[in-house]
N, C-alpha and C positions, 0 to 999 in steps of 0.2 A: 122527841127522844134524841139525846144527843149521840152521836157515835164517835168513837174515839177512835180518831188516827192511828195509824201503825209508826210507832217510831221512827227516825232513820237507821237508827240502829241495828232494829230488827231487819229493817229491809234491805241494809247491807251485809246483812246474817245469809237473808234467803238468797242473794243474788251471787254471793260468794259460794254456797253450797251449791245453787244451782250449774254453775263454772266447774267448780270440782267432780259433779256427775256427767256434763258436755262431756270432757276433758277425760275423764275416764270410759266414756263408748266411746269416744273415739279413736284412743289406744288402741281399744281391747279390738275396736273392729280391726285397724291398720298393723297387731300383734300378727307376726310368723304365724302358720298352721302350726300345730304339733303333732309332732310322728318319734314311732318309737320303735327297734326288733331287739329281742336279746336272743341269741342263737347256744348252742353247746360249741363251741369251736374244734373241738373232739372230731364229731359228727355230722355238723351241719344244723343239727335238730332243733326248729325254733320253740323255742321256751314262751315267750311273750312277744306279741305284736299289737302296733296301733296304726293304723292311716298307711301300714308300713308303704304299699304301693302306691302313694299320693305323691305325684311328682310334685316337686320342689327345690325351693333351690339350695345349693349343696356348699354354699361359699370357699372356705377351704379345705374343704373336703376332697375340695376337685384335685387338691396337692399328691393326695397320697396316688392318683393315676398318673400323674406328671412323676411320681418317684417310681412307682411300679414301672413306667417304660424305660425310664432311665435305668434303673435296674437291668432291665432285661435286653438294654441295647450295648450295657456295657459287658452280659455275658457273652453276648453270640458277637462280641468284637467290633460294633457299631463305632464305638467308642470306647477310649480308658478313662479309668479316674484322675489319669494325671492329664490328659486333653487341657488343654488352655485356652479356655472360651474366651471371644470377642465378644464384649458388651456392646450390645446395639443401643440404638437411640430409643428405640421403644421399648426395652428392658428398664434401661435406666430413668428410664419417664412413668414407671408403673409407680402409683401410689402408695401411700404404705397401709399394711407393715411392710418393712423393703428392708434389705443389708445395705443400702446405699451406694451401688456402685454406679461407676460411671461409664459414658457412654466410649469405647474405645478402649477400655479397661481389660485386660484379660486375667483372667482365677481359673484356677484348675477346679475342674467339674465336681472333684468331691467336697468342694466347699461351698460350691451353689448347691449340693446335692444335700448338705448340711443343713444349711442355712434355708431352705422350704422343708423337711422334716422339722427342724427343730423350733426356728423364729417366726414358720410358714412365712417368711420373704416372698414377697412377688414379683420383683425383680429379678430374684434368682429362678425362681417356677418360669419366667419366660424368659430367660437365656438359657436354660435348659430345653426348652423347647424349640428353640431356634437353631441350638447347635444341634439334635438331631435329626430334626427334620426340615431346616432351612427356611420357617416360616411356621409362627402360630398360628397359623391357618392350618396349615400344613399339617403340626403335630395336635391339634384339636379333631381331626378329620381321624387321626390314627388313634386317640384319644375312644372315640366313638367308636371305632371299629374293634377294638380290645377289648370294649367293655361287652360286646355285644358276643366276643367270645368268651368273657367268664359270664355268660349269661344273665348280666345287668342288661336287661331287656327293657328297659324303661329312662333309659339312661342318654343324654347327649350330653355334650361338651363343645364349647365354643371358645372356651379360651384355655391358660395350662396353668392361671392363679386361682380362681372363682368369683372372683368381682363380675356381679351382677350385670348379667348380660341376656338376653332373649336369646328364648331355646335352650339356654343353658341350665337343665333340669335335670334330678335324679330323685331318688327314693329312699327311704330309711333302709328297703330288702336292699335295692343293689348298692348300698353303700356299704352295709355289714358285709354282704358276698365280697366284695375288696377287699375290705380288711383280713379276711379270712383268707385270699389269695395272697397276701402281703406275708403273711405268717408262715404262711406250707412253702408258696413258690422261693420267695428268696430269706430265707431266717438267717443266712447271713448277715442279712442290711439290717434286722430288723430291730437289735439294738439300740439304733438311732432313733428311734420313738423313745425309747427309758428315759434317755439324757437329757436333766436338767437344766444342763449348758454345755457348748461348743464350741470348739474353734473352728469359727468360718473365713478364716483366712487374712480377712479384714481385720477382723474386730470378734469376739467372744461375744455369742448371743445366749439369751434363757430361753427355756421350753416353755412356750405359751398352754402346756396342761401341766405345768410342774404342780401347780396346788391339787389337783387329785394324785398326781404323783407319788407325792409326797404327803398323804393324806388317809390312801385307800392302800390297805393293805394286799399286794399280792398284785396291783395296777402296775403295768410297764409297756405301754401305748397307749392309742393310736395317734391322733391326729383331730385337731380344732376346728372351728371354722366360725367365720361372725360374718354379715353384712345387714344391713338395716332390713334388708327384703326376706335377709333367710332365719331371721334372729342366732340365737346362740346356738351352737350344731356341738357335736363329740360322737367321735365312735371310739370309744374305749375296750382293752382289754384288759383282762388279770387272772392270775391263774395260781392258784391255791393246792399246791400238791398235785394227785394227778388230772385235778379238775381246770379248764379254761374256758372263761366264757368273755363275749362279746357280745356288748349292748352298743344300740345306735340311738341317740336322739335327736331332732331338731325341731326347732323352734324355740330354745329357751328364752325365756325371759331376760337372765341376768347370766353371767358366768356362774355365779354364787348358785344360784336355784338351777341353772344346767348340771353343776358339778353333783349337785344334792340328788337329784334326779338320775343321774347314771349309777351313785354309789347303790341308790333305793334298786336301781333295774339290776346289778349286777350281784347284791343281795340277792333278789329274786332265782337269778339265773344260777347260784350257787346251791341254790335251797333247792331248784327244782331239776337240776343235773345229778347224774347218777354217780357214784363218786368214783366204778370204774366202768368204763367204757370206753372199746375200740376206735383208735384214730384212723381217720376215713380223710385221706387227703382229697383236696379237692382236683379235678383232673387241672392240668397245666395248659394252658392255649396253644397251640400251633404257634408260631414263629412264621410272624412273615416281613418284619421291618417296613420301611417304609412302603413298597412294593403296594400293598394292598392288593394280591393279587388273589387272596381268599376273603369272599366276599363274607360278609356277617353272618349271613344263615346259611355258611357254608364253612362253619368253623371245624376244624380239624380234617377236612380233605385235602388231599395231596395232589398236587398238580404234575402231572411227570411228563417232562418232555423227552419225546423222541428223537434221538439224536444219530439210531440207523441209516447208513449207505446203503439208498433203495437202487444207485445208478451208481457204474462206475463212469468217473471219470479220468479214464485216463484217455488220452486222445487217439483217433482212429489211424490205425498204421498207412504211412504214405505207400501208394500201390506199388506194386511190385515187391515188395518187401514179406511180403505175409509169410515167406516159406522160411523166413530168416528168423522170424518173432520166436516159436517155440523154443528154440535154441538159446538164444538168449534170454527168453524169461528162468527155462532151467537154469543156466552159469549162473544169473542173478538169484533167482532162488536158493541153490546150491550155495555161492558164499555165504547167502545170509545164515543158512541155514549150520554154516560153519562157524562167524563170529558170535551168532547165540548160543553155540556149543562151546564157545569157548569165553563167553560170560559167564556161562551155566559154570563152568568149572572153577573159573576164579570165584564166584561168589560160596561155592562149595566149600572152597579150599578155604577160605576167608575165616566162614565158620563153623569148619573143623578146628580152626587154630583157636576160635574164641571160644572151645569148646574147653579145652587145655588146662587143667588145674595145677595149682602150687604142686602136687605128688606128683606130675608126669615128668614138673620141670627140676624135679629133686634131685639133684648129684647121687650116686649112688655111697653106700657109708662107706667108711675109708675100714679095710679088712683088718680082723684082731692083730692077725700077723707081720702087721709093715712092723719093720726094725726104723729105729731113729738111730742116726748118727750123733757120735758125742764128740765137742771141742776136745774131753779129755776130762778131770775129775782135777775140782777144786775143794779139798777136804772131802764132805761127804758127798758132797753136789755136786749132779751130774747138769752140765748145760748144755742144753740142746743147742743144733745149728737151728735158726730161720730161716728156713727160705722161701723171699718172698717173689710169687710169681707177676711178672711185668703184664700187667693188662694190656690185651690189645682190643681194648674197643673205645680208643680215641677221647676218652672222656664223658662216654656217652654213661653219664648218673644222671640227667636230667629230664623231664617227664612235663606232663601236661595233665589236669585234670578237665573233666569236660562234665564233670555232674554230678549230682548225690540222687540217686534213687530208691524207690521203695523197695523194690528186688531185683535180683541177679539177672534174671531174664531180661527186665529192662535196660538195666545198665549194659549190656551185652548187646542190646538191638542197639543202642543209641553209639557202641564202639565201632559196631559193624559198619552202620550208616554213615558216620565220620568217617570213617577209614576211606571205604569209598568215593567220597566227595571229594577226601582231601590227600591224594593219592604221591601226591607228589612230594609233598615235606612229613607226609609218617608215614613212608615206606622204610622198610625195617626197624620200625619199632614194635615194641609188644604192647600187648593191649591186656590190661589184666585188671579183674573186678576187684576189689577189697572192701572188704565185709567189716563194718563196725558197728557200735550198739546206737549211729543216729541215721545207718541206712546202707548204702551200696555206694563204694566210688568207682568212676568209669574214668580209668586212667592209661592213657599210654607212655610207656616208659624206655629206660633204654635210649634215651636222645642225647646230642650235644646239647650244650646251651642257647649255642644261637639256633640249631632247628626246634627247638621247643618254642624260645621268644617269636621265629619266625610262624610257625605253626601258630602259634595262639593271634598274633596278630591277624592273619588268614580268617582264622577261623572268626574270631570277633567282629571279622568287617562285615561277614552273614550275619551275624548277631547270635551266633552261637555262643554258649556259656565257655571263656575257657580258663583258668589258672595254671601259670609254671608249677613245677614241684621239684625243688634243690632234692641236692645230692642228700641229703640230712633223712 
């Protein structure tokens, strides 16, 4: 019986196919996990969850903690947006995506602040981490401690981009609980997730979630994230009238099947949200900058230091002297007890004066019956004499303003408080509030010209707000 060979052809059928099934388990084994939470952002109330609690890793995801402390080191005065960060060596040596800056280079912080929201730069995510807390060690360490007060309890951080690092894991829960802290805590900033594109100072970058962006209706956040270990990530928001939801996912396959896959989660989350329901912020962390002096599971306790004189120290009277002290302590006490008396009255008198409205300072009306004198009668016209009275206050039309405020009360405390401070070039001037439809101005008037320019000079070298105000 003869047996017929198998082609070659067939057998490079089977050995090609056979490659193509290797090759696909072995993707599918070395494929990201997948994890998934979609929340009410309202409420907090989770809609849908997958793996949510399966740490993982979080690539740039990690960004939007690196924005949230930024944020919050630039309210409590850590830092300003216009800071002009020094680009270190190991900023400008992060991989990309990166805005390319250089090492020695300085940018003002709201355009590194830009550029990791919008391009998620990694370069910029760690010089921002360096300029607030002096080392990515350093703001990774505060990274972790933040998180653990908005109760990402599963959560660390080792670096402030998310390029794949040990130990550096999080969860699909505590990464939607950020996003949701991103939204309530500072909604100021949170704009910077919408935009497409940006000016980062350098150079004009795109938002690397611009295609659901601009895709998903009602979508205006959050933040991306890709590394080979974490696959494709998103935690998205969008909000449709008065309904807002946030889906998280990671592990996508592609950006295309990530984006596809949030639109599906966010769908869901729109369908299974109430369409009203009470907004429940979430609480705000305690404030402790770099300090770390509230430990993780001791988030929002208050430390207060005692700062009471348990002992006096004043030093023991040389002997013999002892029948002389009481005496002297009274005179001492007694003048003080006089110059407090006579602060008390000056600051009284101060604001009685700033109490004073346009009616008190009103001339009284000139009586029906004053007679005018006449030059005499030219035809039927009588012409009056003028006469004009010679001012004696030296020229003083000139004035200073020192600020626009919300209400009179304000702008009244803030005349009082200058006045005080700057006692020596607006004394005798008047201090008067004026009321228009873009707020309260706190002006003092009644100056010559040079003590107004002198006065605002003064006052600007404290950095106090001041402007002249002509005779006009």
């Amino acid at each position: 019986m003869l047996v017929r060979s198998k082609s070659p052809a067939r057998l490079g059928l089977y050995f090609v196919t056979f490659i193509f099934f290797y090759l696909a388990a072995s993707f599918a084994a070395l494929a990201a996990p997948y994890a998934a939470m979609v929340v009410d952002a309202r409420t907090g109330e989770v809609l849908h969850s997958r793996n949510a609690d399966t740490r993982l890793h979080p690539a740039s995801l990690t960004k939007m903690m690196t924005l949230y402390i930024a944020f919050e080191a630039v309210q409590n005065g850590e830092i300003s947006l216009d800071t002009k960060v020094r680009i270190s060596k190991a900023a400008a040596a992060e991989p990309p995506s990166k805005l390319g800056l250089r090492a020695g280079q300085r940018i003002a912080l709201r355009y590194l602040i830009r550029a990791a929201a919008v391009k998620s730069a990694n370069d910029a995510a760690t010089a921002i981490g360096i300029a607030i807390s002096g080392s990515e060690a350093a703001f990774a360490r505060r990274m972790t401690r933040t998180a653990k007060q908005l109760g990402m309890t599963r959560t660390t951080f080792k670096n402030a981009h998310g390029l794949t690092e040990s130990g550096h894991m999080s969860t699909a829960r505590d990464m939607t609980t950020l996003g949701r802290h991103l939204l309530y805590d500072y909604p100021q900033y949170y704009n910077l997730f919408s935009r497409t594109s940006t000016n980062a100072g350098v150079k004009t970058v795109s938002n690397t979630n611009r295609r659901l962006l601009g895709a998903y209706r009602g979508a205006d956040g959050i933040k991306t994230g890709y590394t080979r270990a974490a696959g494709f990530n998103l935690v998205a928001s969008a909000k449709r009238g008065n309904e807002r939801v946030i889906a998280t996912v990671f592990g996508g396959k592609s950006s295309t099947s990530r984006n596809a896959k949030v639109a599906e989660l966010l769908d869901l989350g729109f369908r299974r949200s109430p369409s009203r329901a009470p907004v429940r912020k979430p609480s705000k962390p305690q404030y402790v900058g770099n300090s770390g002096l509230t430990k993780p599971d001791e988030a929002g306790k208050t430390i207060r230091l005692v700062g009471a004189v348990k002992k006096s120290l004043r030093p023991v009277l040389r002997p013999g002297t002892q029948t002389v002290a009481p005496t002297v302590v009274a005179a001492v006490e007694e003048d003080q007890s006089k110059i407090q008396a006579g602060v008390d009255a000056a600051i009284a008198a101060v604001e009685q004066t700033a109490q004073l409205t346009d009616e008190t300072l009103r001339p009284e009306a000139r009586p029906g019956n004053l007679r005018v004198e006449s030059n005499g009668d030219i035809g039927d016209t009588v012409v009056q004499e003028v006469v004009t009275r010679l001012s004696t206050s030296g020229g003083r039309h000139w004035g200073i303003n020192v600020g626009r405020y919300a209400n009179r009360y304000q702008a009244e405390k803030v005349l009082l408080r200058t006045a005080l401070s700057e006692m020596a070039t607006l004394e005798g001037s008047l201090r008067k509030v004026v009321q228009s439809p873009r707020g309260f101005d706190a002006n003092f008037l009644g100056m010559t010209q040079e003590h107004a320019d002198l006065a605002c000079r003064r006052l600007k070298a404290r950095n106090v707000t001041c402007s002249m105000i002509g005779p006009s």
